[in-house]
N, C-alpha and C positions, 0 to 999 in steps of 0.2 A: 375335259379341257374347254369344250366350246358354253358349256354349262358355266364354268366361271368365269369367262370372258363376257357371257350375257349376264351375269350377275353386275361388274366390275361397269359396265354399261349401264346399268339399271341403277348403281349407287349414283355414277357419275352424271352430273347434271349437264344439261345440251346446252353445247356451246362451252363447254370448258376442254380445253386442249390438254390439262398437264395432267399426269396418271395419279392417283389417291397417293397420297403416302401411308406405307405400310402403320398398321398400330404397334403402338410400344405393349408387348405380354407385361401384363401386372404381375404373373405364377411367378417372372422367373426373374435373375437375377439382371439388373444393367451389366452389360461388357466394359470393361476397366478401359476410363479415359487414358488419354495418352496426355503424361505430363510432361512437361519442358522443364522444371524445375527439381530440385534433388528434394526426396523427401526425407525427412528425419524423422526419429522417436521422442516426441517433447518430455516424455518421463524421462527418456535414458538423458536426452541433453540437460533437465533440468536436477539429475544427480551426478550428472558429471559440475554444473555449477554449482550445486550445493560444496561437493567436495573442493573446488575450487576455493571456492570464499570462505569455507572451513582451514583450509591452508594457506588464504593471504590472512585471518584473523590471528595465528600464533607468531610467537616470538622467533620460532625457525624461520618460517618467512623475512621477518626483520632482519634479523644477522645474516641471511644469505644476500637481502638487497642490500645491507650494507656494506660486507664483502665484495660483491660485483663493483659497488659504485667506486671504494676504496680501490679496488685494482685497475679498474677503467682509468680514475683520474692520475692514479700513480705512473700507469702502460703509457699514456700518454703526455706527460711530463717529461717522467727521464726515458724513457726508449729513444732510442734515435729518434733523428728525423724522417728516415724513410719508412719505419715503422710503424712509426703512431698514423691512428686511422681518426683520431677525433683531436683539432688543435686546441687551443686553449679557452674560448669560451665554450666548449664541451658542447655544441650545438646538438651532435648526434645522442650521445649524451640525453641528453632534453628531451629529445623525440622520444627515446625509446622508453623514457618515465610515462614522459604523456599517451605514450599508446598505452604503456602497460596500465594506467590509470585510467584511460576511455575504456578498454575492456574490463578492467575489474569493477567498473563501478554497476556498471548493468547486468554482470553476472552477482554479483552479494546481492544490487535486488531484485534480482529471481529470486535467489536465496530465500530471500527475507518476503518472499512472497508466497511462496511457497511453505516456507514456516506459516506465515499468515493463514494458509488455510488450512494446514494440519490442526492448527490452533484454535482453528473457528468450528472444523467438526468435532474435536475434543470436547471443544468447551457448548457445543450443542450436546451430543453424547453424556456429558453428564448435567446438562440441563434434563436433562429427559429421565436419566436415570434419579437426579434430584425427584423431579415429578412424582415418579412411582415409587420412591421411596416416603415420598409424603400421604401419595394414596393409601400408601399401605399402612402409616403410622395414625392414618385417620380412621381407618378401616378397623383396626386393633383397636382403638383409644374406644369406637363407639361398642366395638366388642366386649369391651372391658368392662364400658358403663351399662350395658343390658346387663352382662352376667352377674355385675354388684346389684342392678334392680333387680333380678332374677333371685337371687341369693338373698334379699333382702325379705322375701316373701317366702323364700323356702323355711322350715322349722329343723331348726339345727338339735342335734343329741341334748344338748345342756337345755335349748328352751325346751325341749319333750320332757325331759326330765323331771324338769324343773314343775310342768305343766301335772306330771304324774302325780309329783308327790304331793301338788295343790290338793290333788282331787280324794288321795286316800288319808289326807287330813283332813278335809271336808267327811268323808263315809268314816272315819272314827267317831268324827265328834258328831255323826248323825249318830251312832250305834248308841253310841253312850249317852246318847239325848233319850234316843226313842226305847233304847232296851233291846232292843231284839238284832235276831244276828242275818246279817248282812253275807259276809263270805260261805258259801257252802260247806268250804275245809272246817270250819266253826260250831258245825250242825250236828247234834248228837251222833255218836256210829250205831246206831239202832238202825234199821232197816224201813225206809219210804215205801210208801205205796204206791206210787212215781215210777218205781223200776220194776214193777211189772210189764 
């Protein structure tokens, strides 16, 4: 104990009153701030907007706002007078469009912002797979054309052939030039002195 009190002395420089502040450990994890605000899931909020502005864009939506709107102005027409809650220039009415339309308009564009980037890694995704699909069709194409040089040089059945029977028309028309016999199978069957 008195061993790190003479350390803590030793860091601290003379003439300084206030104690070190402890180091922050790098090993380990920070302790969770304390927050004063609520926090949300910005994935889950932003398919709860998507579903949103998916269902102000259909026609159910339409006919329901214009049922609400049709019964609002009718409720407040003819219902009594003690009843009706919105008089005739339907002011409340008004509000509640305008709210409904301050909120829909920034939830569609999340929406559509959020499609915006589904859209942008899509259409990266198949840039890339474009890519390597052109690697590959260049990669093949230059395959293609060694194997036609390759083959170009190789001697096919029909040129052998062909090359063959050059050559044992050539050794006919030697035999029958010079006379004498060429093929062994040709050579009298009398017995060589050879196969001794």
């Amino acid at each position: 104990m008195a061993a790190e009190r003479d350390n803590t002395r030793e860091r601290t420089p003379t003439g300084a009153t206030a104690a070190p502040r402890p180091r922050a450990r790098l090993d380990q994890p920070r302790p969770p701030r304390r927050r004063f605000l609520p926090e949300w899931d910005p994935e889950a909020f932003g398919r709860l907007s998507e579903r949103i502005a998916r269902f102000l864009g259909t026609g159910r939506f339409i006919v329901w706002m214009t049922v609400v709107i049709i019964l609002w102005v009718v409720w407040n027409i003819a219902a009594p007078g003690h009843l009706r809650f919105d008089q005739y220039p339907f002011i409340f009415l008004t509000l509640m469009l305008s709210l409904q339309a301050s909120y829909a308009a920034p939830l569609i564009l999340l929406a559509q912002n959020r499609q915006d980037d589904r859209d942008r890694v899509n259409l990266e995704q198949d840039r890339k797979q474009n890519e390597r699909s052109i690697a590959d069709t260049e990669y093949l194409t230059r395959e293609v054309a060694a194997l036609r040089m390759g083959l170009g040089e190789v001697a096919t059945r029909d040129w052998i052939r062909s090359e063959l029977q050059d050559l044992v028309k050539e050794l006919e028309e030697s035999r029958h030039q010079d006379g004498h016999v060429v093929f062994p199978a040709e050579r009298s069957p009398g017995r060589d002195t050879d196969d001794r």
